[in-house]
C-alpha positions as a Markdown table, in Angstrom:
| # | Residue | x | y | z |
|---|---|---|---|---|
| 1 | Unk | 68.9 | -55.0 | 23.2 |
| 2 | Unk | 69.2 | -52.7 | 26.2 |
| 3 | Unk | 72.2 | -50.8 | 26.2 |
| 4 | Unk | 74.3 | -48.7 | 28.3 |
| 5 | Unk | 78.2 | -47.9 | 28.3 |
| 6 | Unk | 79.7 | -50.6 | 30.2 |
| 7 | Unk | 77.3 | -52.9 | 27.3 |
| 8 | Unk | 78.6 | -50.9 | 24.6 |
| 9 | Unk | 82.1 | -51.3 | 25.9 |
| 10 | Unk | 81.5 | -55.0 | 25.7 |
| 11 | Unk | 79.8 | -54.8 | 22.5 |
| 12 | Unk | 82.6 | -53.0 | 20.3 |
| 13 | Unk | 85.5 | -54.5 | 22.1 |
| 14 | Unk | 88.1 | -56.1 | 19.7 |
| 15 | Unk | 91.7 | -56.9 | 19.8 |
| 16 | Unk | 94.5 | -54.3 | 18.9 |
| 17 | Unk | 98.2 | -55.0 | 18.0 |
| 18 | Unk | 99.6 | -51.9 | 16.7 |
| 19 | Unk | 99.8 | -49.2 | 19.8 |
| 20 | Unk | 101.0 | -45.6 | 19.7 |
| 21 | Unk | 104.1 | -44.1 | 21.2 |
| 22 | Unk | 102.0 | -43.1 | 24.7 |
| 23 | Unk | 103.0 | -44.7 | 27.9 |
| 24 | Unk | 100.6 | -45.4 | 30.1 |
| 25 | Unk | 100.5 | -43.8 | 33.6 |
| 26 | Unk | 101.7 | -45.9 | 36.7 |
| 27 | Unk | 98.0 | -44.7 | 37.7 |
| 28 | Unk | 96.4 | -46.2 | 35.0 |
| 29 | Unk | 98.2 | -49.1 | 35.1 |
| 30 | Unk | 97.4 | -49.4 | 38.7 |
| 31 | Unk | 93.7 | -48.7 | 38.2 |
| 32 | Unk | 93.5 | -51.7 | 35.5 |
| 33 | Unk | 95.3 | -54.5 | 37.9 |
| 34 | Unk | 93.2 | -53.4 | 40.6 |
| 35 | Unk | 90.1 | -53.8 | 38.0 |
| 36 | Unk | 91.5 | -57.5 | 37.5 |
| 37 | Unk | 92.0 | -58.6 | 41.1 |
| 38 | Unk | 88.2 | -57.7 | 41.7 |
| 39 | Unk | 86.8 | -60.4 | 39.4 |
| 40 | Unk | 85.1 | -63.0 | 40.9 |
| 41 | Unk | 87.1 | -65.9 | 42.2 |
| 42 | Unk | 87.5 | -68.8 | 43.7 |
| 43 | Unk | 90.5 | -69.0 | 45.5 |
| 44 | Unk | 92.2 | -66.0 | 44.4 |
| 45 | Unk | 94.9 | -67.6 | 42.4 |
| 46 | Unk | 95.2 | -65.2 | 39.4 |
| 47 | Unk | 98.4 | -63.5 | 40.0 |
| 48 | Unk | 100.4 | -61.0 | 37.1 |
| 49 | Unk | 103.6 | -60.6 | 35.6 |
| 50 | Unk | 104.3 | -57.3 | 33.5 |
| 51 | Unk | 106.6 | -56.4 | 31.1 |
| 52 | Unk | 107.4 | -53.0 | 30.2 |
| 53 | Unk | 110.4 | -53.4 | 27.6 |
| 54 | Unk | 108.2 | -52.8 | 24.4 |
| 55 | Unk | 110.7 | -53.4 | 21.9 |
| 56 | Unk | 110.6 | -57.2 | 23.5 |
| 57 | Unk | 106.6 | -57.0 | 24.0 |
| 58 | Unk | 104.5 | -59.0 | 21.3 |
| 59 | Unk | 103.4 | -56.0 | 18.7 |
| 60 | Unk | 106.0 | -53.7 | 20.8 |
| 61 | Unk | 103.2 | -53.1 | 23.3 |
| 62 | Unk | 104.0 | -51.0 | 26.0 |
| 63 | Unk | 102.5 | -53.1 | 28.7 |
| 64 | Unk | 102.5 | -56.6 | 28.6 |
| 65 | Unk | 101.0 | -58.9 | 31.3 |
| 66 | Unk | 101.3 | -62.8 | 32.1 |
| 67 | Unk | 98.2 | -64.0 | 33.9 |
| 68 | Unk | 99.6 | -66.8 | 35.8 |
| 69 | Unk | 97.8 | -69.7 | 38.0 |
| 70 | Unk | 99.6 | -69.2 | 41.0 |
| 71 | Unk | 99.5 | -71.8 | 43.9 |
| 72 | Unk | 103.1 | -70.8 | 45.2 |
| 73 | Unk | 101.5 | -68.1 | 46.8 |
| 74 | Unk | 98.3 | -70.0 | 47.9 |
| 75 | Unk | 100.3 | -72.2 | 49.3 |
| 76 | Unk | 102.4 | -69.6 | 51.4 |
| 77 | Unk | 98.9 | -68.5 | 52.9 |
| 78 | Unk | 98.4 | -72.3 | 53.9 |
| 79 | Unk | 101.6 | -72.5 | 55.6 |
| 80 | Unk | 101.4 | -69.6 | 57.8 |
| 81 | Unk | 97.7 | -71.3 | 59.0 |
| 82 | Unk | 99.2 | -74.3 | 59.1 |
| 83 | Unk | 98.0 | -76.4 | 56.6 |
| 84 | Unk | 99.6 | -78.0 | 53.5 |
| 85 | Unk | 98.5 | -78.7 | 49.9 |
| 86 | Unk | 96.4 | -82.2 | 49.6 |
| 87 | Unk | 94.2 | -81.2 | 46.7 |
| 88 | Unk | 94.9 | -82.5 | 43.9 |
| 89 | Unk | 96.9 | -80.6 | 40.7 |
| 90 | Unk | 94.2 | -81.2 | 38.1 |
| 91 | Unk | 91.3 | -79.4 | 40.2 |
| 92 | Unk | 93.8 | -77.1 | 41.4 |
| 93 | Unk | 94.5 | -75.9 | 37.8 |
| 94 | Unk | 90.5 | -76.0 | 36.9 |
| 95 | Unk | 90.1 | -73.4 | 39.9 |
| 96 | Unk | 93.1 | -71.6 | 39.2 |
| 97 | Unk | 92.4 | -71.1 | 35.4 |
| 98 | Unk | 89.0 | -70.1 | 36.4 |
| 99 | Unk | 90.6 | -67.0 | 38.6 |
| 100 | Unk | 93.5 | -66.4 | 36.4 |
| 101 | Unk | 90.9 | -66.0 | 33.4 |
| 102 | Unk | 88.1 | -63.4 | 34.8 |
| 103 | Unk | 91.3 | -61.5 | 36.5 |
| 104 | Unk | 92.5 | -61.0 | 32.8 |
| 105 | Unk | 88.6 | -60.3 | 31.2 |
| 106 | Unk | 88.3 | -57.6 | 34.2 |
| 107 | Unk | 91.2 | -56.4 | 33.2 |
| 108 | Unk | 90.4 | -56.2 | 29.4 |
| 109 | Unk | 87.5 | -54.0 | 30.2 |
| 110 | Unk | 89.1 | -51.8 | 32.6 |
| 111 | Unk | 92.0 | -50.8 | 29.6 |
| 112 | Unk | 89.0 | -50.5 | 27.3 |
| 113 | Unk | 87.0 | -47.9 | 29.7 |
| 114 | Unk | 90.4 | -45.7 | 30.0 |
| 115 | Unk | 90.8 | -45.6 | 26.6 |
| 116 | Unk | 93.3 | -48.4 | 26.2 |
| 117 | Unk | 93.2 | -51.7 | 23.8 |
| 118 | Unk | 95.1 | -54.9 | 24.3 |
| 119 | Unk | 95.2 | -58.6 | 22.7 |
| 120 | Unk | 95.3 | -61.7 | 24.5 |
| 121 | Unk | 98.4 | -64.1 | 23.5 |
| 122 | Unk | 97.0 | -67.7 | 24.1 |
| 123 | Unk | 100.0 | -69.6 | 23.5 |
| 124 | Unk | 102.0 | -68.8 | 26.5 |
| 125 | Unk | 100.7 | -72.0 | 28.2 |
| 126 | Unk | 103.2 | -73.7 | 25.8 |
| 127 | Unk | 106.3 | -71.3 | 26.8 |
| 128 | Unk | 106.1 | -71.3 | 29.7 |
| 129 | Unk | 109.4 | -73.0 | 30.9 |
| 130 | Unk | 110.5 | -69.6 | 28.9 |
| 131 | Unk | 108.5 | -66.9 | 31.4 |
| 132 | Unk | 110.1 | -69.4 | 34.0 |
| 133 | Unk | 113.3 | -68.6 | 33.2 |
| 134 | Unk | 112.4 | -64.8 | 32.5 |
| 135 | Unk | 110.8 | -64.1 | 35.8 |
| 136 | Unk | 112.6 | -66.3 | 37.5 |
| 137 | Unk | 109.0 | -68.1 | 38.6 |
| 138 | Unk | 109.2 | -70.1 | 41.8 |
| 139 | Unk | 107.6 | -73.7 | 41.9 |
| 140 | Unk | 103.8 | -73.8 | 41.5 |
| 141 | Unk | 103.6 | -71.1 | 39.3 |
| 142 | Unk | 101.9 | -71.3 | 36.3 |
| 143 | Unk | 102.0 | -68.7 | 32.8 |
| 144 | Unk | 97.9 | -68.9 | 31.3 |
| 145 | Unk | 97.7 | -66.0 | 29.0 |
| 146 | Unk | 99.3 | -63.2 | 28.0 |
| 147 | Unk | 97.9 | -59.9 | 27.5 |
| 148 | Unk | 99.1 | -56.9 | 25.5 |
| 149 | Unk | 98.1 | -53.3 | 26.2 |
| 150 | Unk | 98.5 | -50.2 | 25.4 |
| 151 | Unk | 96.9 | -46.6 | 23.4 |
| 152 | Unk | 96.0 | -48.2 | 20.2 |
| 153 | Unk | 97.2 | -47.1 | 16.7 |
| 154 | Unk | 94.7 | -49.0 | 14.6 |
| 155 | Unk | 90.5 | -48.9 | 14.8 |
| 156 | Unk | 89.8 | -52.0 | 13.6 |
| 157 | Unk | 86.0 | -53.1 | 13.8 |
| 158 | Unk | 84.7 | -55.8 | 16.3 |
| 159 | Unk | 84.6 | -59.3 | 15.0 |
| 160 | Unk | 82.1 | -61.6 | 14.3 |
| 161 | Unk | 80.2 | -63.9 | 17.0 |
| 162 | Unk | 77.9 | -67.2 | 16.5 |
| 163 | Unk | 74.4 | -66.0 | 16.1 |
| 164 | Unk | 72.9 | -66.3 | 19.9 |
| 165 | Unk | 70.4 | -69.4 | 18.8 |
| 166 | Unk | 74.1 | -71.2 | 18.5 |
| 167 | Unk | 75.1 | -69.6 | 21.4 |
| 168 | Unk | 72.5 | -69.7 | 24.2 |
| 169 | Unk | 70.4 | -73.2 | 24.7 |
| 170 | Unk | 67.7 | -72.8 | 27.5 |
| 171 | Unk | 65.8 | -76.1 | 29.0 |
| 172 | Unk | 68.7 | -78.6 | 27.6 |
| 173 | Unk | 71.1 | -78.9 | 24.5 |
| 174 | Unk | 69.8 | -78.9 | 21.6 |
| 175 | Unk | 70.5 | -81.6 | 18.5 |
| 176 | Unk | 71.6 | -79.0 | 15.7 |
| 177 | Unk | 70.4 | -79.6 | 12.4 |
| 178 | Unk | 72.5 | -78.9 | 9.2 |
| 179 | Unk | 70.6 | -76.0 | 8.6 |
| 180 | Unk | 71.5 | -74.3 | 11.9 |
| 181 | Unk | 75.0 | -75.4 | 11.7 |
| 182 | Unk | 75.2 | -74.0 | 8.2 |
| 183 | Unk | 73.7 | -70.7 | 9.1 |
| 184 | Unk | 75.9 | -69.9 | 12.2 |
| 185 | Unk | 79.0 | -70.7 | 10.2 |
| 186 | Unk | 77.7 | -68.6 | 7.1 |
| 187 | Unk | 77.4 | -66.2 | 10.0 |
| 188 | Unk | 80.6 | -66.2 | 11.1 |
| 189 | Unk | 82.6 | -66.6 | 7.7 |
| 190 | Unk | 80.6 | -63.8 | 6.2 |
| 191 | Unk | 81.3 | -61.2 | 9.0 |
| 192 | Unk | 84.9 | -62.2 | 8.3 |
| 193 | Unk | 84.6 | -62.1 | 4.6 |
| 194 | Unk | 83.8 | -58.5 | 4.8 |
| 195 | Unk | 86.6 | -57.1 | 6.7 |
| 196 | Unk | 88.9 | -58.9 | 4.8 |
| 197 | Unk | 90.2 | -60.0 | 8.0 |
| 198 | Unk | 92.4 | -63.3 | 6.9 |
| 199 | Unk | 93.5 | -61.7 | 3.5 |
| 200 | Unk | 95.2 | -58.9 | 5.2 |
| 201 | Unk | 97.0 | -60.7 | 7.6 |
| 202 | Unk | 98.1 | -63.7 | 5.1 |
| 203 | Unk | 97.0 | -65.9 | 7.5 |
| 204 | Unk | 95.6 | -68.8 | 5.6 |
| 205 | Unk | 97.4 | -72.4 | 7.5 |
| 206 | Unk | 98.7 | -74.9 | 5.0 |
| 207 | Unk | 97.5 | -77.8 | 4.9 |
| 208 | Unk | 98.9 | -80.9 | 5.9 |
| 209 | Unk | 98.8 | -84.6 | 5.0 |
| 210 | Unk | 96.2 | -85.5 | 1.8 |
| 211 | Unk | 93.9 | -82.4 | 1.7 |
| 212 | Unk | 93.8 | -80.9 | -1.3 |
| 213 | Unk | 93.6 | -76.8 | -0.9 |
| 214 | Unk | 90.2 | -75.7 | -2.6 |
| 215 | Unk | 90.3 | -72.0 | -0.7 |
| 216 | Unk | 91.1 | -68.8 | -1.8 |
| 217 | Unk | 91.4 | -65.5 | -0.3 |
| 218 | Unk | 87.5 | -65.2 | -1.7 |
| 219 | Unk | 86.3 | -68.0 | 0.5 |
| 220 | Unk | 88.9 | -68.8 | 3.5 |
| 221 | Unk | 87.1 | -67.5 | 6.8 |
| 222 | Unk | 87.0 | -67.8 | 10.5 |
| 223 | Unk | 85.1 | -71.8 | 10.6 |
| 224 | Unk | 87.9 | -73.3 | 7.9 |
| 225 | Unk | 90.8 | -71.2 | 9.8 |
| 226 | Unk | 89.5 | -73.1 | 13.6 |
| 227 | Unk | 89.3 | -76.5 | 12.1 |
| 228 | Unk | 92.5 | -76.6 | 10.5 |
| 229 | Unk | 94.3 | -75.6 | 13.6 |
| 230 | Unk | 91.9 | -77.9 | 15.9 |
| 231 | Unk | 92.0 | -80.8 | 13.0 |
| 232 | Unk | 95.8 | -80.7 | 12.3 |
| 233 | Unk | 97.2 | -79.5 | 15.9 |
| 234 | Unk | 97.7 | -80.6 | 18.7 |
| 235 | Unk | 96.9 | -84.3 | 18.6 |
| 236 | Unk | 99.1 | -85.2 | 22.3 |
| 237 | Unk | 98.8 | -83.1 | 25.3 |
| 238 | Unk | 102.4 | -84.2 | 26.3 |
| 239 | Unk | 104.0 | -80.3 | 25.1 |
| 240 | Unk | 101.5 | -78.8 | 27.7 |
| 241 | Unk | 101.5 | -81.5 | 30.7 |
| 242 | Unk | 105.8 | -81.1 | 30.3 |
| 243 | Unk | 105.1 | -77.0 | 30.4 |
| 244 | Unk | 102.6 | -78.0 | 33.6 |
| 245 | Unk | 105.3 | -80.1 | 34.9 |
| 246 | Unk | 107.9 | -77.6 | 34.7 |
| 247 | Unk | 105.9 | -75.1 | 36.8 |
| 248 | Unk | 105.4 | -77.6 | 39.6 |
| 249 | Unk | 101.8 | -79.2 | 38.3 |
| 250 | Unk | 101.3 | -82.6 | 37.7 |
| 251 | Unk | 98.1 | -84.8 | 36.4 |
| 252 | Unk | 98.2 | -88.4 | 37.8 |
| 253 | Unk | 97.9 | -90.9 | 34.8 |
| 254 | Unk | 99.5 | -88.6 | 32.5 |
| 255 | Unk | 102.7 | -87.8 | 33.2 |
| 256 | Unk | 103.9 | -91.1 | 34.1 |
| 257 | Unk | 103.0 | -91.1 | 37.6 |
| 258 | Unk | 100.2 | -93.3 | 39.7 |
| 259 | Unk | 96.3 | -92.9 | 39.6 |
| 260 | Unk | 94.9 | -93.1 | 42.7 |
């Protein structure tokens, strides 16, 4: 592959949760939002909390952001045109996640190229009447991901991907075949395997219902660890369309009100 820094910055980026003692400069900190609100968008509603109390920061970070879907601000902009919001909340939130999410990815990137590493926190979605209350949010407001940052402490090496036939399909979609669905997770559980990666974190998830546990430490990897969250988790969206609700979003036919 052809490679340059800003590749090889993409290439060996992984995430971090043990920081050092260092404090990152109001410059730098600057210099990484700024990073964040030059990501492509479409309606430029990725907006960011920050939190700088580490010993309340996931991992004791000593930056922690909220990327937040913000329409209360959007909306602001209407109203001094003089226009208000008729679009509805569902395509509202597609747009908005899509903003909210390159915002943080730029901002990922920046941290890495100053030296910094982070983690993203994907379950804020379902806390975020908590952030609400935190902040002290205003309507229309709502908490996507959070993201830790900071000098790190640890080195760990970059994780595995799907190989790119799994990954890439030019012309149209392909039908896999076992054999290529086999390979890719072999991929992905070996890479895994060999940094030890679910061993020393004693993250193996319990089974639930009738299953029968047949892994070890030996064999559990990344492809049994995703479908036992996606296959036991999760089954009714009503814990995130009451979070949506609670920031001022609301999906017609799902949270009790009329379809159009």
């Amino acid at each position: 592959m052809t490679s340059n820094s800003i590749i090889e910055t993409l290439l060996n980026r992984k995430s971090i949760r043990k920081y050092t003692d260092q404090v990152p400069a109001d410059e730098v900190v600057e210099t990484v939002v700024r990073a964040g609100q030059q990501a492509p968008f479409a309606y430029q509603m990725g907006s960011l909390l920050l939190s700088r109390h580490r010993d309340h920061n996931p991992f004791k970070a000593p930056l922690f952001f909220i990327i937040c879907v913000d329409s209360h601000r959007h909306e602001a902009i209407m109203a001094h045109r003089g226009w208000q919001m008729v679009q509805n909340d569902l395509s509202l939130l597609l747009l908005g996640i899509q903003d909210a999410a390159l915002m943080a990815e730029n901002m990922v990137i920046a941290a890495e190229s100053v030296g910094m590493g982070s983690c993203f926190l994907g379950g804020v979605p379902y806390q975020a009447a908590r952030y609400v209350e935190q902040f002290n949010l205003p309507p229309r407001v709502f908490p996507l991901v959070g993201l830790a940052m900071g000098y790190p402490a640890e080195n760990p090496p970059p994780r595995p991907r799907y190989p790119l036939d799994f990954a890439m399909f030019e012309g149209q979609y392909p039908q896999f075949s076992q054999s290529q669905v086999e390979r890719a997770a072999t991929e992905m559980d070996r890479g895994y395997l060999s940094q030890d990666y679910y061993r020393q974190r004693k993250a193996m998830i319990r089974l639930e219902g009738e299953r029968q546990e047949t892994f070890t430490y030996d064999t559990y990897s990344w492809t049994e660890h995703i479908s036992r969250k996606t296959g036991q988790w999760g089954e009714s969206p009503d814990v995130l369309l009451n979070q949506f609700a609670r920031c001022g979003f609301h999906i017609p036919g799902f949270d009790g009100s009329e379809q159009d």
